[in-house]
Structure formats: structure tokens, C-alpha cells
N, C-alpha and C positions, 0 to 999 in steps of 0.2 A: 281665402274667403269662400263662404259655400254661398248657394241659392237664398238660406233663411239670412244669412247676415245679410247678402244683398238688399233684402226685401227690409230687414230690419234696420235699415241704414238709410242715409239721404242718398236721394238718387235721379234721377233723368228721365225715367222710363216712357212719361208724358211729356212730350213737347212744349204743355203752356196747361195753365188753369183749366180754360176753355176744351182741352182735349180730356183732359183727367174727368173731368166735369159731368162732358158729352158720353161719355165712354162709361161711367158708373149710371149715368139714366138709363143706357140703351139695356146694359144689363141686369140693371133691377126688373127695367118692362119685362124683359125676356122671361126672368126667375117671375119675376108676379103671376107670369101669363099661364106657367105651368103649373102652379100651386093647386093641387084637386079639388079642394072644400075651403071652405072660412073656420074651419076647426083642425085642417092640413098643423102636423108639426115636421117643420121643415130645415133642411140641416144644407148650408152652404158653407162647404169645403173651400179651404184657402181661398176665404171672401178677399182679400186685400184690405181694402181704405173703404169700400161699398158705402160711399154715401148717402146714399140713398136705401138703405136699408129699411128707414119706416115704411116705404114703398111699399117694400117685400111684406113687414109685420102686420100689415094693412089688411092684407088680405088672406093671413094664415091665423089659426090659434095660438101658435108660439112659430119663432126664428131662431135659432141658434146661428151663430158666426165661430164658423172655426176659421184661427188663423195661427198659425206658427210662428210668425214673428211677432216677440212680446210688446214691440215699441209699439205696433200696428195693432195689437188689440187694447193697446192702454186708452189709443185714440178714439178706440171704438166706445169703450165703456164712458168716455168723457163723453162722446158725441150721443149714445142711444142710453147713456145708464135708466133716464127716467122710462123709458118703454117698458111696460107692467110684460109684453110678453115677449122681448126680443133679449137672449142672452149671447154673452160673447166667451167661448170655451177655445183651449188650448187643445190641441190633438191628444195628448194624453188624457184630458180629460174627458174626450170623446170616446176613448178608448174605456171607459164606466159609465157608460150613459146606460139605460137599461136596455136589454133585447124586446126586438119588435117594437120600437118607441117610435119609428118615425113613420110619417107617409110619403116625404119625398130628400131623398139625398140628389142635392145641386154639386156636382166638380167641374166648375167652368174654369178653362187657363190652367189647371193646374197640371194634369199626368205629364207634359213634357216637361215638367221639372223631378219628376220622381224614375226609377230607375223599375224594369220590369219586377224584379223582386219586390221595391215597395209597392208598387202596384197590384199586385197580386194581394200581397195583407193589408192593404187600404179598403179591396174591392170585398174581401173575406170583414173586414171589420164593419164595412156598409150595411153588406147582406145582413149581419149578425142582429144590427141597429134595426132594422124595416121591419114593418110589419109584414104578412103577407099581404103578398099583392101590392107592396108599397115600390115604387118607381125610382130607378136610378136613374138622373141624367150626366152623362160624360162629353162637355160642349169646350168647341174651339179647342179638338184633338189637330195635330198636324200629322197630317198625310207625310209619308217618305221624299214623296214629289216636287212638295211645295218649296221656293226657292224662297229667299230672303228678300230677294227682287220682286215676287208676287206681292209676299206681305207688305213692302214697301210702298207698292203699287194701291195696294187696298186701302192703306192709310192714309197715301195721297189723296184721294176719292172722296174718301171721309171726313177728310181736312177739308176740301172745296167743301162740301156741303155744311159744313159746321162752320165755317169761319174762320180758319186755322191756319190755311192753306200755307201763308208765310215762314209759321213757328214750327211748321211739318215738315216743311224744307229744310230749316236750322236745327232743326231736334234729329233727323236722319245725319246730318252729318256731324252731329256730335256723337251721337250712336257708335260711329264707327273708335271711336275713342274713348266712349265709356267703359267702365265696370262689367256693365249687361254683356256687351261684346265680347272682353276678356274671358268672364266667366262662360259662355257660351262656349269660347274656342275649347276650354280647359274641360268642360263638362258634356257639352253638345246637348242636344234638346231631343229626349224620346221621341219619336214619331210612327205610327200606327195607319198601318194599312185597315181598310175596310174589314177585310178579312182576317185580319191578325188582331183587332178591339173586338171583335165577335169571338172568335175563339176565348182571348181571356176573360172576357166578361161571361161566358157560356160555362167555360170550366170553371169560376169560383160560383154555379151555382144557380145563374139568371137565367128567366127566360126572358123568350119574345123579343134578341136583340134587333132594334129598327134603326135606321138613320131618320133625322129630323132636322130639322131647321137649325143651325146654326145659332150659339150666341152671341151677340156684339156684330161690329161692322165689317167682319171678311167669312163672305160666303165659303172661298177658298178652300177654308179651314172646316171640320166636319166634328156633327155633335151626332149622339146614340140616346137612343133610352134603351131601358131594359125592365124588367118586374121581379121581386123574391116571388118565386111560385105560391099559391095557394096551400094549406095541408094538403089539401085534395090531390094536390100536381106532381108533391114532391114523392119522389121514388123511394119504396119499404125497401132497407139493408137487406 
């Protein structure tokens, strides 16, 4: 089993309704909050289930949802098909989309499922997308540091405040017997230093890498923007 079968399969990953739920509002506010203009076209990378995506459509000119698992985008196009400007593409599809089409590329949760190699042609296929001066955001990257016990920790927290707190106890210890966990031991989870997400996002090409606010509920975990440079900025061969 890889990462996309997991994702494209039934699975645990949320504790109850109520976390899946909580957890796609936080991160829609989070994408709406960065979106530049009401005519922003905007591209979130391995959205998941994002239910709340009209959210997102709300307040951009168009949406795209990229997601990799097919099961996961069929859900999508049933749940947003009638939204005139929110579409749901496949990564190869993203891989045609036209150059300088976007003003803002969202990858939350996803680089510690991708290996530095895809990482590298994910961040080169971004750039290729943006316009100048169009923003990459790289959110809920995991530090080398951060222990499974922090994250555990954080979603306890999260649980108390949302309501959950029960099915956040019984969802952790099913964890340790899930799929996610096996696949974890077998694959392990990328994780990026401060200084090592700047470098490769610097070398495929961006500037201005900043840290920022985190997406979703673990501060923990650490998010980047970054900009395609202006004509003006970029370097003559």
C-alpha cells in the first residue's frame, strides 16, 4: 500500500465526525485568509475531503482542488460540481494547466508525504504555474524535532476545545494499529528544518522565503510562504 491508496481507501485518520469536520473549517479559514484579491486564482495541492471548500471559492475568482486519490476527488466533484468557479483536477492534470495562471499555490499537510526528489519537481511545477509575484504557501511542514507525542499532544488540546476530547483518546489508540501507522513505519514522514525548506524552495527558484503562521490546530508544526520573482528580479543567463 502506498500514501495515495491510503488516502484513496476507508480509513481512521479522524477520530469522529466532529474532528474531520472542525479540522476542514480551520483550514479553509486559514486558505480564505491568504487568498490576495476576489479575482485570486487559487490552487490547493492535496486538498483531501476540504469540505468546506465553498468557503475558499468565496472569496477567489476560481479554486482548483488538486488531489491524487481518485475516490477523494469523485467526492469532491459530487459535493462542489455546481460551483461555476471551483474545479477539482488530478496532478497530472495540473501538470497542463497553463504557465503564470495562478496567484496563489496552497500545499498544506502535504510535503511529508512526498520524498525530497518529488518535492523538488512539485516546487519547479508551482513555480512554472504562478504568475510573477504570485505566492507559494508550504503549511503544517514537520520539523525533524517534533515527536509524535507533541502531535498527540496538540490534538488533545484541540479535542478539548472542540468537543472531542473522548473520540481523541479512542482515535490515538487506534492509531497505533492503523494502516497510517504501518505505512508511516514502512515510508516515515519527510521532515524539514527551517533551514533546509528555505534552501529548497530558494533553489527551485523563489524568493522572499518567510515563516508564518501555521495552518490548522498545531502551532508545533511550521508553515513558509515564498513569491515567483517579478521579470524585474529574475536573473539574465
Amino acid at each position: 500500500m502506498s500514501w495515495r491508496d491510503f488516502w484513496n481507501g476507508e480509513h481512521a485518520i479522524y477520530v469522529s465526525d466532529r474532528h474531520k469536520a472542525l479540522h476542514y473549517r480551520r483550514i479553509a479559514q486559514d486558505i480564505a485568509a491568504a487568498v490576495p484579491s476576489k479575482n485570486a486564482v487559487v490552487l490547493d495541492v492535496g486538498c483531501g475531503e476540504a469540505f468546506l471548500a465553498d468557503l475558499v471559492a468565496g472569496v477567489a475568482g476560481r479554486l482548483i482542488l488538486c488531489e491524487a486519490a481518485p475516490a477523494v476527488r469523485d467526492r469532491l466533484e459530487a459535493r462542489f460540481g455546481e460551483i461555476a468557479n471551483l474545479s477539482v483536477l488530478s496532478p497530472e492534470e495540473v501538470e497542463v494547466l497553463p504557465g503564470d495562471s495562478l496567484d496563489l499555490v496552497v500545499a498544506n499537510s502535504l510535503i511529508q508525504y512526498l520524498s525530497e526528489d518529488e518535492l523538488r519537481r512539485a516546487l519547479a511545477t508551482w513555480r512554472a504555474k504562478l504568475k510573477p509575484g504570485g505566492e507559494l504557501i508550504l503549511a503544517d511542514v514537520i520539523p525533524p524535532d517534533l515527536s509524535p507525542l507533541t502531535d498527540a499532544i496538540e490534538l488533545l488540546g484541540f479535542a478539548w476545545r472542540g468537543g472531542f476530547f473522548i473520540a481523541a483518546l479512542g482515535g490515538l489508540v487506534r492509531t497505533v494499529f492503523s494502516d497510517y501507522r504501518k505505512l508511516r513505519a514502512q515510508y516515515g514522514l519527510s521532515t524539514y528544518s527551517a533551514a533546509g525548506i528555505t534552501a529548497l524552495v530558494e533553489a527551485a527558484g523563489f524568493k522572499g522565503v518567510t515563516r508564518r503562521t501555521n495552518f490548522g490546530h498545531n502551532p508545533r508544526r511550521m508553515a513558509f510562504s515564498a513569491r515567483k520573482p517579478l521579470a524585474a528580479e529574475t536573473p539574465v543567463p
